[in-house]
C-alpha positions, 0 to 999 in steps of 0.5 A: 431539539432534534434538526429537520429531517432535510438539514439531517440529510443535508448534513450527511451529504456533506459529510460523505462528500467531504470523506469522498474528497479525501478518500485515497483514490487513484488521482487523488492526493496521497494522505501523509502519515508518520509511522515508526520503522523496523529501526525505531525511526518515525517515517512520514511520506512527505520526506519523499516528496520530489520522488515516486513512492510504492506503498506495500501492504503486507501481512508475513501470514498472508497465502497471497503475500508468500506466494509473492515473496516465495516467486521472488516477485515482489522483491524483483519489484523492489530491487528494480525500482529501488535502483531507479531512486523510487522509495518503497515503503512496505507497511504492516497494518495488523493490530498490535492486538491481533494474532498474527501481529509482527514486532519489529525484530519479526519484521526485520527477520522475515525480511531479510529471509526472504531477501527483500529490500524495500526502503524500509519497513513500517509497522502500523500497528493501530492500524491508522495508516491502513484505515486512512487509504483504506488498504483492504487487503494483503498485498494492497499496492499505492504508487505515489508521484513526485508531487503526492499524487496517487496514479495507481491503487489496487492490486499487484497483479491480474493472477488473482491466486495464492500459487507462487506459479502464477506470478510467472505469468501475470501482468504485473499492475505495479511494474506498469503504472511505474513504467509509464509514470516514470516515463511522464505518461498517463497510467493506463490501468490507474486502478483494480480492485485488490485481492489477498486477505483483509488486513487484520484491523 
C-alpha cells in the first residue's frame, strides 16, 4: 500500500533537510574521511583535529590546476602555511575507472616535479571523499579550523582562468581566510563559488 501524498512529501522534506545539515558548507562541520596516501598510509582528517586543515581538490589534466602549479602559486600556499603548522591535504577524486586516473607513483612524481609540498597526497579514487563535500571542480579549495569547523569553501582565487599570468594578479581566497582564521578573526569571504574543470566522478 502506497503512503499518502502529503506523508511522501513530508518524508522528502525531511530527507533533503537532513542532507542540507550535513552538506560540507562553509560554517558547517567538515565531514571526516579516511583515504589512502601516495605512501599506502590511511589518513583521516580527525588525526588533525587542534590544527587548521586546507583540503586541495586536484586533477594533474586539469588547464586550471597547471596554470596553478605552473605560476608556483599553489605550492607558494603550501609552503607558506606548512611552515605556520597548518596540514594540506592535496586530494585527487578522479575514478579509478576514469582516463585521466592518477596511481600513486604518478601522483608522487607529478609532485615532486613541480616541487610541491602538501602534507600528503591522498588518492580518492571511489570518489567518496569528493562526493560527501561535494567538491565540483579542480581546484575546489576547504579550509578547516581546529575544531573541524569549515570557515572557507569554494575557489582558489577571483581570476577565474586557466592562464598562468593571471595568479599574479589575483586575490587569493585561500591565503585570506587562512590569514584571518589564524588571527582569530571572522573569515570575511567565507565562500565562492569554484571554477576549474568537474571533478572526473
Amino acid at each position: 500500500m502506497s503512503l499518502p501524498t502529503s506523508i511522501r512529501l513530508f518524508s522528502l522534506s525531511l530527507a533533503l533537510a537532513a542532507g542540507a545539515a550535513l552538506a560540507a558548507v562553509a560554517g558547517g562541520p567538515a565531514p571526516d574521511f579516511a583515504i589512502t596516501d601516495t605512501s599506502g598510509k590511511s589518513v583521516k582528517l580527525s588525526d588533525y583535529k587542534g590544527k587548521f586543515v586546507v583540503l586541495e581538490w586536484t586533477n594533474p589534466d586539469c588547464p586550471f590546476v597547471q596554470a596553478q602549479y605552473g605560476a608556483d602559486a599553489m605550492q607558494a600556499l603550501q609552503k607558506e602555511w606548512g611552515a605556520k603548522d597548518v596540514a594540506w591535504l592535496t586530494i585527487n577524486s578522479t575514478n579509478q575507472g576514469n582516463s585521466e586516473y592518477k596511481s600513486a607513483a604518478q601522483m608522487n612524481a607529478w609532485i615532486k616535479d613541480r616541487g610541491a609540498a602538501p602534507k600528503a597526497v591522498l588518492l580518492d579514487g571511489t570518489s567518496v571523499t569528493g562526493r560527501a563535500y561535494a567538491a565540483k571542480t579542480t581546484p575546489h579549495m576547504f579550509v578547516i579550523d581546529p575544531s573541524g569547523q569549515i570557515v572557507y569553501s569554494g575557489a582558489i582565487d577571483d581570476k577565474r582562468s586557466a592562464r598562468e599570468s593571471d595568479r599574479k594578479t589575483a586575490n587569493n581566497y585561500v591565503r585570506a581566510a587562512l590569514s584571518e582564521a589564524v588571527a582569530g578573526k571572522p573569515v570575511s569571504v567565507a565562500s565562492t563559488t569554484p571554477y576549474g574543470c568537474s571533478i572526473k566522478y
